[in-house]
N, C-alpha and C positions, 0 to 999 in steps of 0.2 A: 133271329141272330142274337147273341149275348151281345151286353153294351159293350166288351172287352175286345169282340172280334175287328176286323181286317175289310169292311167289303171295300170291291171295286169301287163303289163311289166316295169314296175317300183317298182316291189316288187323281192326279194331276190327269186329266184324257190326252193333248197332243200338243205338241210344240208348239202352237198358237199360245195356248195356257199357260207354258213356260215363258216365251216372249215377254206377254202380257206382266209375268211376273217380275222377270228382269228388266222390263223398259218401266216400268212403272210401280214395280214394289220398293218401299225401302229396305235399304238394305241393312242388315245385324251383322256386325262380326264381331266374333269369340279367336282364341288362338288361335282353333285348326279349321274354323269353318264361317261361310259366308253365307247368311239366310236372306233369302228375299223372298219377303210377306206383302202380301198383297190382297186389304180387305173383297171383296164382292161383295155384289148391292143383293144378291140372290139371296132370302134369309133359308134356311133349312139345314143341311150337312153341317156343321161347323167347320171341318179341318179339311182341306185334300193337300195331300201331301207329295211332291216332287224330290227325287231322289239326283242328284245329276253325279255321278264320281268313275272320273278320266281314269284312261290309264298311265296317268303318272302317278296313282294312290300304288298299282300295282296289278297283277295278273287276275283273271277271273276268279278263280277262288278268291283272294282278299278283298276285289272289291265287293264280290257277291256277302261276304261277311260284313263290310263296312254295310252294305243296304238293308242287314239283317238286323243289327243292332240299333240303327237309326230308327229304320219302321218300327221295330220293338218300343223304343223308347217312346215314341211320338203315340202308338196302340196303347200304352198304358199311362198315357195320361191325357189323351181325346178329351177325358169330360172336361179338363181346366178349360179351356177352348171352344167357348160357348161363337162366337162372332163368325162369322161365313168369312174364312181366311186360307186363302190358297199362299204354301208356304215351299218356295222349292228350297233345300240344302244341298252346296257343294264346297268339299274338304277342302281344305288348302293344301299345299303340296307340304309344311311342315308335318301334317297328321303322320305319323307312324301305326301305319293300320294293326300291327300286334301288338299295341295300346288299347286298339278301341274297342270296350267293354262298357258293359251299361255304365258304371263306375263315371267313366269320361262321357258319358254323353251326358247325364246328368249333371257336371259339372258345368261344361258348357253351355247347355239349354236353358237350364230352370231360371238362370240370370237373364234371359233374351225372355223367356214367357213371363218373368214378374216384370220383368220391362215392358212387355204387351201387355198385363193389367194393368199396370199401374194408368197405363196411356189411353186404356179402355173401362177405367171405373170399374165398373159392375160390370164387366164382361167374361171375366172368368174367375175359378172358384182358386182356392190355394194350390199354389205351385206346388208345395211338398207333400201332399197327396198325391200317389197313385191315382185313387179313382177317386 
């Protein structure tokens, strides 16, 4: 598989792991959204990434877009993200989902992921790289 791709093991497996993340991750927030990260002791995968967005963001087409652009975002910059960090994202009800374009996810993110290096040393590579 390319280092660029998507597998399964990089997505959150079942609401225990989401739990796990909200009762005991801290929590990031940016304008439109609320991350809770939460290391594991498991060293291997780096990222598995949780998607949680209600439908108060909006009908299934938007939200299916808001989870497109998320994953995207989060798929092309995996390698910053060296440390075993299970990360679920849920919008705020401010997000205006015909906003949300790589554009805005990058603005919001890359300031919560240099906030994760910073707080993890040599844990991950520069934020404003892609890859």
């Amino acid at each position: 598989m390319s280092p660029l791709g998507w597998p399964k093991s990089h997505r959150l497996p079942d609401s225990r792991r989401f739990g796990a993340c909200y009762d005991q991750g801290r929590k990031h927030f940016t304008r439109h959204f609320v991350l809770f990260v939460l290391e594991r002791d498991a060293a291997g995968e780096g990222l598995r990434l949780g998607l949680t967005v209600s439908r108060k963001v909006g009908r299934a087409v938007v939200r299916n877009r808001v989870r497109r652009v998320l994953r995207e975002f989060f798929r092309l910059r995996q390698a910053m993200i060296v440390r075993p960090l299970d990360i679920v994202v849920v919008p705020k009800r401010n997000l205006d989902p015909k906003r949300m374009d790589m554009a805005l996810a990058e603005q919001e993110f890359l300031p919560v992921l240099e906030r994760l290096a910073r707080e993890a040393g040599d844990g991950m590579t520069d934020a404003r790289s892609p890859c």
